[in-house]
C-alpha positions in Angstrom: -14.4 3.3 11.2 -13.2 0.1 12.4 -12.0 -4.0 10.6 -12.5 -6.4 12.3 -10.3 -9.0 11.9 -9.3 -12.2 14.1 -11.4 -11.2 17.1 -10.3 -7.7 17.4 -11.3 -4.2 16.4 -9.0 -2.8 14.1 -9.2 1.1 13.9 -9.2 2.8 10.8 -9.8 6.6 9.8 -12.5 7.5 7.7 -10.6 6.4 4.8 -9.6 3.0 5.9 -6.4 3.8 7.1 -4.8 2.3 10.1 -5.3 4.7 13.1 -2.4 2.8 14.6 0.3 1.6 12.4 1.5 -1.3 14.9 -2.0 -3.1 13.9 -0.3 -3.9 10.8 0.1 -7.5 9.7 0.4 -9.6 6.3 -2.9 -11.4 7.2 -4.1 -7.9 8.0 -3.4 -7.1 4.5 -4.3 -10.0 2.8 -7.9 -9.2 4.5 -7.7 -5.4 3.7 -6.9 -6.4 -0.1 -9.6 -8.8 0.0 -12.0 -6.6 1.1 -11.0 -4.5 -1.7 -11.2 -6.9 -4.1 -7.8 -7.8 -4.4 -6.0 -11.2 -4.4 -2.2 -10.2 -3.4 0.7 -11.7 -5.2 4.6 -11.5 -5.5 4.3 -8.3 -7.5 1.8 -6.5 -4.8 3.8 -7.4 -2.0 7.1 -6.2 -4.4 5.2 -3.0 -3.7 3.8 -3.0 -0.4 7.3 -3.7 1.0 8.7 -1.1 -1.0 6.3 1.7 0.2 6.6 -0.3 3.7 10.8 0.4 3.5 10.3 3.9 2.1 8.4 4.8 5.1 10.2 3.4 8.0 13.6 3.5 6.6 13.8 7.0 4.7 12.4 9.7 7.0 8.2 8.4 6.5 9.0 8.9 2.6 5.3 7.8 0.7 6.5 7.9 -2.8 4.5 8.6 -5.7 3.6 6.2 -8.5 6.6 7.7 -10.8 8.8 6.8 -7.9 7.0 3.3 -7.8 7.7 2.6 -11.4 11.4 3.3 -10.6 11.9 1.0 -8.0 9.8 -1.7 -9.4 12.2 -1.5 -12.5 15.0 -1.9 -10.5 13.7 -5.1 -8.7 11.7 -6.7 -11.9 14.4 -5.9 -14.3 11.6 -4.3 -16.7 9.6 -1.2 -16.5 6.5 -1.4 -15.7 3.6 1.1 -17.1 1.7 3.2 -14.9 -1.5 1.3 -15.8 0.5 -2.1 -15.0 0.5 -0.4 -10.9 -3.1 0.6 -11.7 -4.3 -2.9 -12.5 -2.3 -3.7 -8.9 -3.5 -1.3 -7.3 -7.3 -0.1 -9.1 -7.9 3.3 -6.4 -4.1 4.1 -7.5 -0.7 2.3 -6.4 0.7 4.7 -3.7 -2.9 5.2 -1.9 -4.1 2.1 -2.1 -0.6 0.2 -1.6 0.1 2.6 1.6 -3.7 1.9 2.4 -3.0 -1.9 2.4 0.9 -1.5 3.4 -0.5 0.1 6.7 0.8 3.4 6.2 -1.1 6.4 6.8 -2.9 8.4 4.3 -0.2 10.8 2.0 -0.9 14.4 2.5 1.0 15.1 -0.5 -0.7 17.1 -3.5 -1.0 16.4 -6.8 0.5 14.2 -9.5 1.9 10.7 -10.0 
């Protein structure tokens, strides 16, 4: 599969995730998210850049959506529900997030 995007040919697995993480960009996400039918705000981008951190900062961590609750507690000074990431994030916050963050696919099983 491929995006394309600004007169280029993105490259994307089956899945839509980036074959090659340096393609990412916030317009690259903005359009992903769009596609998707997503408008991003503060709160999505609170997210993205959290899963963005957690992967290039701590060892390629992709945290789950329990892990995603924590953190966004910590940086909205409330917690937020698991459905409040779901209406974020529809195909669930830590696939779709790292989807749109540019990450690659989690191979992790099971659970939120």
């Amino acid at each position: 599969m491929a995006i394309e995007f600004n007169g280029k040919t993105i490259e994307t697995n089956e899945k839509g995730y980036l074959e090659n993480l340096d393609d990412w960009s916030e317009e690259l996400a903005n359009a992903m998210a769009s596609a998707e039918g997503i408008e991003l705000g503060e709160k999505h981008w609170d997210v993205i850049n959290f899963l963005r951190e957690e992967y290039f900062e701590n060892h390629q961590n992709q945290p789950n959506t329990r892990a995603i609750i924590k953190a966004m507690t910590a940086k909205w000074g409330s917690k937020p529900s698991q459905k409040d990431l779901y209406d974020l994030f529809p195909h669930d916050p830590s696939k779709q997030g790292a989807r749109i963050a540019g990450l690659p696919e989690s191979r992790r099983k099971g659970g939120y």
